[in-house]
NUGU-112933 format. One record per residue: residue in three letters; x, y, z of N, C-alpha, C in turn. Coordinates in pm, whole numbers, plus 50000, padded with zeros to 5 digits. Atoms other than C-alpha are relative to their C-alpha. Example, Ala and Ser with C-alpha at 12.3 -4.5 7.8 and 13.67 -1.06 7.14 Angstrom:
BEGIN
ATOM   res      nx      ny      nz     cax     cay     caz      cx      cy      cz
ATOM   ALA   50089   49881   50000   51230   49550   50780   50090   50120   50000
ATOM   SER   49918   49881   49994   51367   49894   50714   49923   50109   50073
! end
This chain:
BEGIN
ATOM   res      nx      ny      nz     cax     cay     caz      cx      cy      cz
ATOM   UNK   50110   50040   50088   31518   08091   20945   50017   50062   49860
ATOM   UNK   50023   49958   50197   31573   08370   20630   50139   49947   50001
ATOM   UNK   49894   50054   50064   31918   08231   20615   50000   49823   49954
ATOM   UNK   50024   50142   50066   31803   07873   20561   49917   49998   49877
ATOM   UNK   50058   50031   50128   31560   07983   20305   50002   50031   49910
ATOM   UNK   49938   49982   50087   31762   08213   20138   50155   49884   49909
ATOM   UNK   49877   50116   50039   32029   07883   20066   49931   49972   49909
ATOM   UNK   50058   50085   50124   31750   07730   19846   50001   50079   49881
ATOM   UNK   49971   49873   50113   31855   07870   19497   49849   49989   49935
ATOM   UNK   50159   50008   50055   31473   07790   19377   49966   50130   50052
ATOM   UNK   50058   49857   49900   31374   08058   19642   50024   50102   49949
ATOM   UNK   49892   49922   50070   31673   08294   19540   49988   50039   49903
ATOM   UNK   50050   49947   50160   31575   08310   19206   49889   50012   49973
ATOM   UNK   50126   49957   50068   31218   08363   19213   50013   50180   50079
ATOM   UNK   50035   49869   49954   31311   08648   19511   50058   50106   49899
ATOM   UNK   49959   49887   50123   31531   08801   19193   49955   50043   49943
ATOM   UNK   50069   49975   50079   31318   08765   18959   49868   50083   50008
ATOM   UNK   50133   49889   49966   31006   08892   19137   50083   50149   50026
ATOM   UNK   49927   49895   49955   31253   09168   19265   49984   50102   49852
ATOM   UNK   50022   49965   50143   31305   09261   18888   49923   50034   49920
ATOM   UNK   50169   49981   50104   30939   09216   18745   49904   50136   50109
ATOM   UNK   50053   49907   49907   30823   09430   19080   50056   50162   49909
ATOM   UNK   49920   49890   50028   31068   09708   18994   50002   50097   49861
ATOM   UNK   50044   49942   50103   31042   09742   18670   49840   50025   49910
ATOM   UNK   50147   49961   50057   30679   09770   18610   49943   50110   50076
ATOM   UNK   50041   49848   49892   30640   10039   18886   50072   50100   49903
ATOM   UNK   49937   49883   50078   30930   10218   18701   49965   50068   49876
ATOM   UNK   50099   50030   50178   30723   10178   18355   49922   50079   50020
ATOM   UNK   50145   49955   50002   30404   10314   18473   50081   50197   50070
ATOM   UNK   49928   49897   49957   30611   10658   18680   50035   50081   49858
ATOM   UNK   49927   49935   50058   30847   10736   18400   49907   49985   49853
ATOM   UNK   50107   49995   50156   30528   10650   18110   49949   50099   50026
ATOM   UNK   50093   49872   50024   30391   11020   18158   50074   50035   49902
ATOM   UNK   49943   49932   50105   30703   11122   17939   49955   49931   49839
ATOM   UNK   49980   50063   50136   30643   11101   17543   50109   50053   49915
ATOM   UNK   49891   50010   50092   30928   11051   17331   50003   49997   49863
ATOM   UNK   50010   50005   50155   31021   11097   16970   50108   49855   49975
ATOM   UNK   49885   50172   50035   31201   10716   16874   50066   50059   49907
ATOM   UNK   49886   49929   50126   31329   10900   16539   50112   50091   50030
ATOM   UNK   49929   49886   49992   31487   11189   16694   50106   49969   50091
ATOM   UNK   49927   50068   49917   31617   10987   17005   50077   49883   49914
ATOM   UNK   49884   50058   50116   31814   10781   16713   50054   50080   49921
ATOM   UNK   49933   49887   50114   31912   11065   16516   49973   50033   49904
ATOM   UNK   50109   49991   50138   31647   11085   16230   49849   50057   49975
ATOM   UNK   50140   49940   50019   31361   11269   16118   49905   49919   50016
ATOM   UNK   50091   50073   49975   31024   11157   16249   49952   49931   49868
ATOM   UNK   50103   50056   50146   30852   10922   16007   49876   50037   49952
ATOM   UNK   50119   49952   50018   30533   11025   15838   49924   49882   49984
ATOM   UNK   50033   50106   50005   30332   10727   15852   49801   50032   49989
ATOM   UNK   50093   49996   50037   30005   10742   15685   49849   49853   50056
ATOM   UNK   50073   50134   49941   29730   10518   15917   49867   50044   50018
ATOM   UNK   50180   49956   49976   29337   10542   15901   49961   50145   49971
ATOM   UNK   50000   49834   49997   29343   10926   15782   50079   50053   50108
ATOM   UNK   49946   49926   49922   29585   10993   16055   50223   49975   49946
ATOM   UNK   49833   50025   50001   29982   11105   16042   50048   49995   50052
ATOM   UNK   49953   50021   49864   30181   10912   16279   50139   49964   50009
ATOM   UNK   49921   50011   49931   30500   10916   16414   50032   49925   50110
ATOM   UNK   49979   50120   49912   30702   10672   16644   50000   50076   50158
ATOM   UNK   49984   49849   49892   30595   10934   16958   49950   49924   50116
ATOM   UNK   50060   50109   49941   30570   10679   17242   50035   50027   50120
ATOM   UNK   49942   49932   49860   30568   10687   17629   50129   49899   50027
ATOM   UNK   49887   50031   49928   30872   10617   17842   50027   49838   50016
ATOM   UNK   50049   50083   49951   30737   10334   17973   50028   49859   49904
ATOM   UNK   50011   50100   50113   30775   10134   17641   50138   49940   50010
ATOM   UNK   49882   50041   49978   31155   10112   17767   50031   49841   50108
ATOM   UNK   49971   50123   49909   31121   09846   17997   49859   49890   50039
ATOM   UNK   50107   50091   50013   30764   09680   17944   50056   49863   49910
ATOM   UNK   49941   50138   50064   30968   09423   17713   50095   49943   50114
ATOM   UNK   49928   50046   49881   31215   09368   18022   49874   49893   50095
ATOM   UNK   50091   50049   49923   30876   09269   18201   49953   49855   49941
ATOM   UNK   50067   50178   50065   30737   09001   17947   50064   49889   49996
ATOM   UNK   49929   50144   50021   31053   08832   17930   50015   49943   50201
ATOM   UNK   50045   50036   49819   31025   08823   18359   49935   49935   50024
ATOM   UNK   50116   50100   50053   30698   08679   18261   50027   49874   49966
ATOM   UNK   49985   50206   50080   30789   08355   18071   50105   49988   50092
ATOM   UNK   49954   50063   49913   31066   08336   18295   49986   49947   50151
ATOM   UNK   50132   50007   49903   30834   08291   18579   49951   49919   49959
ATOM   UNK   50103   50093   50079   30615   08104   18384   50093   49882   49959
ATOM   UNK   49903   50112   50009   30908   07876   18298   50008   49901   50091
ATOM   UNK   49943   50107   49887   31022   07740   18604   49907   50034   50113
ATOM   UNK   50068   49980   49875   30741   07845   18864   49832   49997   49961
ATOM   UNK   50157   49999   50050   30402   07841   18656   49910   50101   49996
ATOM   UNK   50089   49928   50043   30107   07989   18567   49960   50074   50198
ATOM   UNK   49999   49954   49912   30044   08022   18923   50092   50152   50115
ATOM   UNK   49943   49909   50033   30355   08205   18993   50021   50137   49967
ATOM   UNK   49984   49854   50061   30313   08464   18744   49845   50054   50043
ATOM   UNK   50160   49951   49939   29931   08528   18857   50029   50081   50173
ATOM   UNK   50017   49927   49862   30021   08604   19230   50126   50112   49969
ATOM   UNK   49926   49919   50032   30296   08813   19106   49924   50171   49878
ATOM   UNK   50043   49889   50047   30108   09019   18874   49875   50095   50069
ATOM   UNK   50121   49953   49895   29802   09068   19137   50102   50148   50088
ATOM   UNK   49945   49903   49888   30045   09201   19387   50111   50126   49929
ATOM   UNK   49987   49843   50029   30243   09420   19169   49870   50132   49950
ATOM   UNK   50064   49944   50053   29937   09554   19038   49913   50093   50161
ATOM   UNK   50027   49920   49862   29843   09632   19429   50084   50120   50041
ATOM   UNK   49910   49864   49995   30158   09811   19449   50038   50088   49909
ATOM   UNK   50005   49898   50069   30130   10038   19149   49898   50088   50025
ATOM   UNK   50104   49908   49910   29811   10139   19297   50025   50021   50137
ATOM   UNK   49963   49896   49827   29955   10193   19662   50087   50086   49942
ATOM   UNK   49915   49941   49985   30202   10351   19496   49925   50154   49941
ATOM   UNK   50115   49887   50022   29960   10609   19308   49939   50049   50075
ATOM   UNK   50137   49914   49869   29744   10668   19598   50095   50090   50102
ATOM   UNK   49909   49906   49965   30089   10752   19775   50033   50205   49946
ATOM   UNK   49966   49902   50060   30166   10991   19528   49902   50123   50003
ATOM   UNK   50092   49909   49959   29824   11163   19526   50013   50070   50144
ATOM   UNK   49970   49924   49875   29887   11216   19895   50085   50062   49986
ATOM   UNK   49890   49900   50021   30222   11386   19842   49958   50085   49946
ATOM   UNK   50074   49857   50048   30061   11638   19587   49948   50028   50071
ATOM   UNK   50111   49939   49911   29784   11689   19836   50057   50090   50107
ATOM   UNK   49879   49948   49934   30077   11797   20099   49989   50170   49926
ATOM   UNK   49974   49872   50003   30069   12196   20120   50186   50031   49974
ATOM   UNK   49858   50034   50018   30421   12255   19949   50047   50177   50069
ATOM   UNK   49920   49851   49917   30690   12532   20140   50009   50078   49907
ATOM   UNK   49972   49883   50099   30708   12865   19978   50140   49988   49906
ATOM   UNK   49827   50008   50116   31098   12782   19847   50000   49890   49924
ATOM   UNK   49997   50080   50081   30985   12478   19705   49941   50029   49891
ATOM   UNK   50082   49967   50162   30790   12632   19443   50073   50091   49945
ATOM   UNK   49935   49917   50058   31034   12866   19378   50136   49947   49952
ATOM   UNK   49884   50035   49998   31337   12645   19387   50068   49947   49911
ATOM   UNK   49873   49999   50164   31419   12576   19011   49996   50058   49891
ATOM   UNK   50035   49885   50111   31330   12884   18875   50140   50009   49946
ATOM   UNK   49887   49989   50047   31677   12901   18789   50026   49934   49885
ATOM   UNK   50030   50074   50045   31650   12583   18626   49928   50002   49863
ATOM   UNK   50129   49993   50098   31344   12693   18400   49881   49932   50034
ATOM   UNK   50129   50067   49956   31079   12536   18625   49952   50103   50109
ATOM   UNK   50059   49862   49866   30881   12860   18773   49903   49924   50117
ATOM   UNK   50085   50037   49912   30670   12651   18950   50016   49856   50082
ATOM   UNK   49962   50149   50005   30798   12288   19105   49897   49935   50089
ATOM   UNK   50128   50094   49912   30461   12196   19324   49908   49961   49798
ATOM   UNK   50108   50013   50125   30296   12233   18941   50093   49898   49938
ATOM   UNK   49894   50087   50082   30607   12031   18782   49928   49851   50052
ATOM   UNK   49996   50078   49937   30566   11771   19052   49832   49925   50004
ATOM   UNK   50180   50069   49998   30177   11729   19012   49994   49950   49857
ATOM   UNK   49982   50047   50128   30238   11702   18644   50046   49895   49969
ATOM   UNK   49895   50157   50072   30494   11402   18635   49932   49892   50076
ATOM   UNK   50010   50163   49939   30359   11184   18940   49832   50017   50009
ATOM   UNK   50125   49988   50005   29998   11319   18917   49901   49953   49890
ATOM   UNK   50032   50059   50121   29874   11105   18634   49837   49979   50003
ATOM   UNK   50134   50029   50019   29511   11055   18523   49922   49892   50084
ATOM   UNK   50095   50111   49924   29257   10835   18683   49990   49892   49917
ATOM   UNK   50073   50131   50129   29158   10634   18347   50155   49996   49914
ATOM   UNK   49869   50052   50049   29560   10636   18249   50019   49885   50066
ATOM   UNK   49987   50098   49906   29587   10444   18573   49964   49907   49997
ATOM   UNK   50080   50126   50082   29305   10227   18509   50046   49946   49921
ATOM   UNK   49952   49994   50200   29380   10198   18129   50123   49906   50049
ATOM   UNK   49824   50058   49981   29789   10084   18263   49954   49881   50079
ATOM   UNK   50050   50116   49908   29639   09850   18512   49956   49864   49925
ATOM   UNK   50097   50139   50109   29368   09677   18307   50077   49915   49921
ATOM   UNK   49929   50046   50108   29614   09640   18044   50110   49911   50032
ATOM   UNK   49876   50097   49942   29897   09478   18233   49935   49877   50099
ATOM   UNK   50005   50116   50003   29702   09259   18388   49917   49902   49916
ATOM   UNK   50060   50069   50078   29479   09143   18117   50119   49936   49913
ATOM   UNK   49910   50036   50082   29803   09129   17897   50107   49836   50122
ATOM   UNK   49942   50012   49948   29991   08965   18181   49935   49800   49994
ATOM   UNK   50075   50168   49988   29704   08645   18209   49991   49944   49918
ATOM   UNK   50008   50056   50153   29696   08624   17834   50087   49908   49971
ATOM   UNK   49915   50072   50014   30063   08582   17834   49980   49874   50083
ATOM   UNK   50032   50150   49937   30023   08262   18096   49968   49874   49942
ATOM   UNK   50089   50101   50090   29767   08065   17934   50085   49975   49827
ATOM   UNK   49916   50016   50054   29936   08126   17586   50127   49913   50014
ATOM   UNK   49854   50012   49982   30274   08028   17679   50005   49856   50023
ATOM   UNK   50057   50138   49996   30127   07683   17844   49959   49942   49917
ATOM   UNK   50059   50092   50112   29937   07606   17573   50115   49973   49875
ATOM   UNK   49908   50003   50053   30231   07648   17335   50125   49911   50031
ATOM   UNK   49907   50112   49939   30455   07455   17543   49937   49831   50038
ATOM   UNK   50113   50149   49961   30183   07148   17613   50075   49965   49835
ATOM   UNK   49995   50034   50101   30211   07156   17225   50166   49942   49946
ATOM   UNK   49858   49985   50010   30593   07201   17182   50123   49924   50095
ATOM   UNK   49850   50048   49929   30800   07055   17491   50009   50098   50032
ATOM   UNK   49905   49944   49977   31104   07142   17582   50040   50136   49873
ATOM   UNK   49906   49892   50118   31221   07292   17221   49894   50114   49956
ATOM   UNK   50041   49850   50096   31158   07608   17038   49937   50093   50126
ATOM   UNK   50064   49949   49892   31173   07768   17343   49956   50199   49985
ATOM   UNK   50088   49888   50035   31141   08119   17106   49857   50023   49982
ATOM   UNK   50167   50003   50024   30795   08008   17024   49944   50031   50090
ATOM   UNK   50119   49998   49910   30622   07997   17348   50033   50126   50095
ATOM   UNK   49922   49877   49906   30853   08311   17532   49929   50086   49889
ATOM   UNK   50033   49958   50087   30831   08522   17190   49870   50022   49949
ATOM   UNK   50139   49988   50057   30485   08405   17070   49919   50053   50097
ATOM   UNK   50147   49934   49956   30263   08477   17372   50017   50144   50094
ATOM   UNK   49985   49864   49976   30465   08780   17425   49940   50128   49878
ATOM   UNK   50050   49939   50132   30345   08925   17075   49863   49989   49989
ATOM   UNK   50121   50020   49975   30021   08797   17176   49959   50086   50091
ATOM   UNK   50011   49950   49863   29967   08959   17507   50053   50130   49943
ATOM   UNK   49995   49865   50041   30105   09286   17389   49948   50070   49917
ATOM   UNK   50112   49900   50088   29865   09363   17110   49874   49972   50093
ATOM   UNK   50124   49982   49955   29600   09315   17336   50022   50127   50092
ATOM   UNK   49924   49956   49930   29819   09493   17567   50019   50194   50000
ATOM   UNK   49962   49838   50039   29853   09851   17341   49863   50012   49961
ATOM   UNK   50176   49939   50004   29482   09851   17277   49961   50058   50079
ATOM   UNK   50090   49929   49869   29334   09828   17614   50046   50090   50030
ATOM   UNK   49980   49875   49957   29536   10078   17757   49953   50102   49915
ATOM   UNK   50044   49869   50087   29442   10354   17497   49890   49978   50007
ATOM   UNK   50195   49995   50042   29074   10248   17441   49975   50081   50147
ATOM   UNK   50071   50017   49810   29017   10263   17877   50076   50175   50007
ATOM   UNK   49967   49876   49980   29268   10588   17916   50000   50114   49922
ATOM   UNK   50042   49863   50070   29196   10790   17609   49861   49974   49942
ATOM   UNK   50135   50007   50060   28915   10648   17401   49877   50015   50092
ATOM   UNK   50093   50006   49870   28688   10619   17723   50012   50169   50082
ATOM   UNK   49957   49903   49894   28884   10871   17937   50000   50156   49954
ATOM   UNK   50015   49883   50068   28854   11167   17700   49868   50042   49981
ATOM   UNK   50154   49950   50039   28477   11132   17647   49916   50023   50160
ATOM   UNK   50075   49948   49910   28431   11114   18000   50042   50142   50093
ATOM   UNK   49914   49857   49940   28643   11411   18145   50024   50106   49882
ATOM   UNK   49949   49905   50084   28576   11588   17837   49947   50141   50063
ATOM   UNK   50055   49863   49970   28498   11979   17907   49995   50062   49917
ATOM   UNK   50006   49867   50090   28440   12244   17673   50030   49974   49858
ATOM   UNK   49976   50063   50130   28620   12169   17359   50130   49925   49998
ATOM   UNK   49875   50098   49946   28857   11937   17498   50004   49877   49874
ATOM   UNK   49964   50136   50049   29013   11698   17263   49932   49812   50001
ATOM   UNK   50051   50144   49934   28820   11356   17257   50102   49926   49870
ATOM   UNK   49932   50120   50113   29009   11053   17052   49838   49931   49901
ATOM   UNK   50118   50037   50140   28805   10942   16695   50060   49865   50073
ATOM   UNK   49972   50132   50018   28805   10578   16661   50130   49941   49951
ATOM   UNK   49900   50060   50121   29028   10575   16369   50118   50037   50035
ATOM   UNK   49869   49941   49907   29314   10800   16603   50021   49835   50093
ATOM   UNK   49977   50113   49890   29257   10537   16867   50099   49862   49948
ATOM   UNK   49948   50186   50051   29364   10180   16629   50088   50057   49949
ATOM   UNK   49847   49968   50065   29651   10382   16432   50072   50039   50093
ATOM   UNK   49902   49983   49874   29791   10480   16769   50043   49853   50065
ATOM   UNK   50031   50094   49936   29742   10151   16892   50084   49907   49871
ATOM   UNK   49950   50107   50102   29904   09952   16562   50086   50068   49980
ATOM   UNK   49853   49936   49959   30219   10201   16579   50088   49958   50112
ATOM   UNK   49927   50078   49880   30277   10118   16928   50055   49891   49999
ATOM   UNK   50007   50200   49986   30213   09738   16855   50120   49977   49889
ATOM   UNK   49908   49987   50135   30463   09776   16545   50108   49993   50093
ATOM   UNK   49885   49964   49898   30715   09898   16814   50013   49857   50079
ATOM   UNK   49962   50134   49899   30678   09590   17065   50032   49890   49936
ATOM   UNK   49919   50113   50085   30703   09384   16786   50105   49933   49965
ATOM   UNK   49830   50037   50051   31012   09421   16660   50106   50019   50157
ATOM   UNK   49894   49998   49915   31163   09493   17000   49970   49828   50104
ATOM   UNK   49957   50160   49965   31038   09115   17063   50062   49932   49966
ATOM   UNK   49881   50073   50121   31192   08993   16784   50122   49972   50076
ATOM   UNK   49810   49971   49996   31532   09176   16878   50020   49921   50156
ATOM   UNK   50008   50015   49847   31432   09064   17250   50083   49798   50053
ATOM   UNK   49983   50176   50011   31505   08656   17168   50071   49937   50041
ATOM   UNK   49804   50077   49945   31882   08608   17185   49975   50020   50138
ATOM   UNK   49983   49987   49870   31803   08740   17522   49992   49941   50080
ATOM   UNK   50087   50063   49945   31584   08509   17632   50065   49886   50031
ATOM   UNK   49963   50094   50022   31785   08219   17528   50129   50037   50114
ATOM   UNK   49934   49995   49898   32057   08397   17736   49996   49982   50139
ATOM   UNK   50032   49987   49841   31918   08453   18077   49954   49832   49969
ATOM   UNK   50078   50114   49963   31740   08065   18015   50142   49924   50026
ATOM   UNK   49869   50038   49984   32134   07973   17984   50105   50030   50148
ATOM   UNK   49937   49974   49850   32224   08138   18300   49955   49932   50148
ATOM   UNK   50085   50020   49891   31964   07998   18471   50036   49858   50061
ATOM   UNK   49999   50149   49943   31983   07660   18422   50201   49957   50030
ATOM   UNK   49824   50013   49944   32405   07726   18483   49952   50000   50141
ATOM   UNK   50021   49955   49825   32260   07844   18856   49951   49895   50057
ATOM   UNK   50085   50058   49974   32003   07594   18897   50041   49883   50041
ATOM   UNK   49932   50186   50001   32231   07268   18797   49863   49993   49874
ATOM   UNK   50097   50045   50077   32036   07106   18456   49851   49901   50090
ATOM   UNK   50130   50061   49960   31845   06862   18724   49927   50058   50079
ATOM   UNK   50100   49931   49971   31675   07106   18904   49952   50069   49948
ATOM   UNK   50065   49933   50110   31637   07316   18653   49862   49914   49937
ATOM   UNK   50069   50105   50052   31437   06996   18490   49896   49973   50051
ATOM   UNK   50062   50005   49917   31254   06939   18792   49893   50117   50040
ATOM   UNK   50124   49874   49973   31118   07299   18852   49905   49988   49872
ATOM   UNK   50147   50008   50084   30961   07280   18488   49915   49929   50016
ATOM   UNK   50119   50091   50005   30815   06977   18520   49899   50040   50101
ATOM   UNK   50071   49949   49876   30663   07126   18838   49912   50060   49978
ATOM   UNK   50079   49881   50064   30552   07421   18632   49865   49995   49922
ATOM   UNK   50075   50031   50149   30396   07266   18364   49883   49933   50073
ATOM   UNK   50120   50074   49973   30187   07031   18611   49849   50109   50039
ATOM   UNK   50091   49907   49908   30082   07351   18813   49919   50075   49895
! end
């Protein structure tokens, strides 16, 4: 039976593709606790960037490495399998970033062995139960915040992308990949910050804990969006590549056939 229904390359290539969009959006949300300097990780002094009374730098999480890998997963989904498609796909990864969090909470919760907390003092990590709560132990309203945002961004892109293509066809297939990826991601670098800091700071504030101003919140938020921008831009040729591979795999008349499929659904 899975060898008859792995033959159908339709099948085959959505189990890739979901394989791909699964994988890398779990890996996104994990490795987004780290923040990075973009200037320094190229070899150049941070920028001073003067935004709303605040001075900002390109100081961005991890995570920002492979959220463009995801959007173009997105329209390619949305290409040949529909709006539908990319909806049960973003539900259920969004189930498994939260099983996978609730996992993780249990592991911290786990009483750790006396040599594990001692075991990379060598290293420069005196403590590795505190390391280990730090990297996979992430906020409640980050979680939220990453959630909300990927799938609000995720349904945006959909609708977008359809409507752009109703308008367009077949051609300018940068417009409707490109455009309601640039769409969907400024909504995309908002929510998350408003829900996990603007929100999440005023409610877990204590003592004289840091809360985010307004005017921190949208210049953090239009830095980021600056960033996804241009790495959509650069993202294009790509697009046009993998759509070239695809329809090499597919044959042009099934290829032809799944859109039209897409477009009805």
């Amino acid at each position: 039976m899975i060898h008859t229904i792995l033959r159908d390359k339709s099948t085959r290539l959505f189990l890739i593709l979901s394989g791909f969009f699964i994988a890398n959006a779990l890996i996104a949300e994990i490795i987004g606790v780290k923040i990075f300097s973009l200037e320094k990780s190229l070899g150049f002094s941070p920028l001073q960037l003067q935004l709303l009374g605040n001075t900002l730098s390109f100081n961005l999480t991890a995570g920002v490495l492979l959220w463009p890998v995801v959007f173009i997963l997105t329209d390619l989904i949305n290409e040949y399998y529909g709006q539908k498609g990319v909806r049960f796909l973003s539900w259920l990864t969004a189930g498994l970033i939260a099983f996978a969090f609730l996992l993780f909470t249990g592991a911290i919760w786990l009483e750790p062995a006396d040599f594990f907390v001692t075991s990379k003092q060598g290293s420069g990590v005196p403590n590795m139960q505190v390391a280990y709560k730090s990297i996979l132990g992430q906020g409640g309203f980050i979680i939220i915040g990453s959630l909300t945002a990927f799938l609000i961004g995720q349904l945006v892109d959909v609708v977008v992308f359809h409507q752009i293509k109703k308008v367009t066809g077949e051609k300018y297939i940068w417009l409707r990949a490109t455009g309601s990826t640039l769409i969907s991601q400024f909504i995309d670098s908002f929510v998350v910050l408003f829900v996990a800091f603007y929100i999440g700071t005023r409610v877990n504030q204590q003592g004289n804990d840091f809360v985010w101003p307004f005017q921190l919140f949208i210049a953090v938020g239009l830095v980021n969006y600056l960033y996804k921008f241009v790495v959509a831009i650069a993202m294009t040729p790509v697009i046009y590549g993998v759509h070239y591979l695809i329809e090499q795999y597919l044959g042009h008349e099934k290829a032809a056939e799944m859109k039209n499929a897409a477009m009805k659904d």
